[in-house]
C-alpha angles and dihedrals in degrees: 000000000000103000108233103242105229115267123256095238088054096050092077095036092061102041081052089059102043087054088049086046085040100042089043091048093050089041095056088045095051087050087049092047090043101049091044087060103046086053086054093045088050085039096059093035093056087042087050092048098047089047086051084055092040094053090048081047094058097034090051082052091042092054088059086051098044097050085044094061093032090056083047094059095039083061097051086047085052092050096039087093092053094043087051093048089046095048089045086059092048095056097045087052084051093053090041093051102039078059094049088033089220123086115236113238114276140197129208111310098190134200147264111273119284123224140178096226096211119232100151096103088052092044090063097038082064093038097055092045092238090127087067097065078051108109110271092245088036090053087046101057096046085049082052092043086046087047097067086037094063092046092050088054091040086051086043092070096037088058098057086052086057109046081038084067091036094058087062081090090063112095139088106279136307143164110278131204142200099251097056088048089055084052098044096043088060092051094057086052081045091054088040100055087042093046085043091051091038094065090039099046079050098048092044092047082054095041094057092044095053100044100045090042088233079150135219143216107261093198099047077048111066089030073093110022096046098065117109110241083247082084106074120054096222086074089054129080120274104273116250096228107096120211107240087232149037125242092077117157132191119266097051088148095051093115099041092043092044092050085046099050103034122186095251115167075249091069098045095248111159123322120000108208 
């Protein structure tokens, strides 16, 4: 069979409508193209846009924390005065009774305030990934503020292991050896370096909060540092009534003092919604 060769007249006709197919072709793929890449351009501006409300979110929350711990600080800068002088007394009841080689009786010495130094709002902030659309020197400068914040809770539980051991001395007289004053001698510098790092971890975390503007809640803020000194027990003088036996330990008034001062949404105790 001979093959027709294609007319003349149809020639034209066939390579018009490959470039149409072609052209039209080219034309829905470049729609498609096109449209693909206006949804992820719409895409990365709105996740842009909701990172950019997530990090003021976060920085609003971190305000209320950061005056929290802050506040904190400003009140174990307020009772450094009244550890130091307690820890002063004890020592000199240590030297007095290694000499007399019986302990006087003692009542409850106290300690220094406890507190919880906050650091859950910046916890999630890091968890959710949401620090790391902070600026880089912005994100630099809260890591350096949580830093003394960790330290401060991290100093927190070494100083009830320390008054703990201190409290030994509370009782209502017993015989009293050298041995236990060596032990007892390196407890209060124990206390005394905690008490000293204590006030300087508080007044750094405020220093870097203050000259980088990260901000702080006032008002969080002086819930702590506004109270008189009259309000902690360690700044007033050792009660007279003596305990009948040794083994005493701070913190004697935890129930009573937790059932007189509840966490209500008034007070600002966990969320307050």
């Amino acid at each position: 069979m001979i093959d027709e060769a294609p007319s003349p007249a149809r020639t034209p006709r066939l390579a018009f409508w490959r470039t149409e197919r072609r052209q039209k072709f080219l034309r829905e793929v470049g729609s498609v193209v096109l449209g693909v890449l206006i949804a992820l351009g719409l895409g990365a501006i709105a996740g842009e846009i909701g990172w950019k409300i997530e990090v003021a979110t976060a920085r609003n929350a971190m305000e209320v924390e950061l005056g929290e711990l802050i506040g904190q600080g400003e009140e174990r800068e307020n009772a450094y005065k009244c550890v130091e002088d307690r820890l002063d007394q004890l020592s000199r009841i240590v030297d007095a009774a290694e000499t007399a080689g019986k302990l006087p009786p003692l009542g409850a010495i106290s300690m220094p305030p406890w507190r919880t130094w906050p650091r859950g709002i910046w916890a999630s902030t890091v968890s959710a990934q949401t620090a790391s659309h902070l600026d880089r020197d912005l994100l630099d400068n809260y890591s350096s503020a949580y830093v003394y914040a960790d330290n401060l809770s991290t100093l927190g539980q070494r100083e009830i292991d320390v008054w703990t051991d201190l409290t030994t001395l509370v009782g209502p007289g017993r015989a009293f050896s050298t041995t236990e004053a060596v032990d007892l001698r390196r407890s209060i510098s124990k206390a005394r370096v905690i008490n000293r790092m204590m006030a300087g971890n508080g007044i750094r975390l405020k220093q870097i909060v203050t000259a980088y503007d990260l901000g702080y809640d006032l008002g969080s803020a002086r819930e702590y540092s506004g109270r008189a000194l009259s309000a902690y027990e360690i700044c007033a003088p050792i009660p007279l009534n003596i305990p009948a036996t040794y083994g005493q330990a701070p913190g004697d008034d935890t129930v009573k003092r937790m059932h007189a001062t509840p966490i209500t949404r008034e007070s600002g105790g966990g969320a307050k919604r």
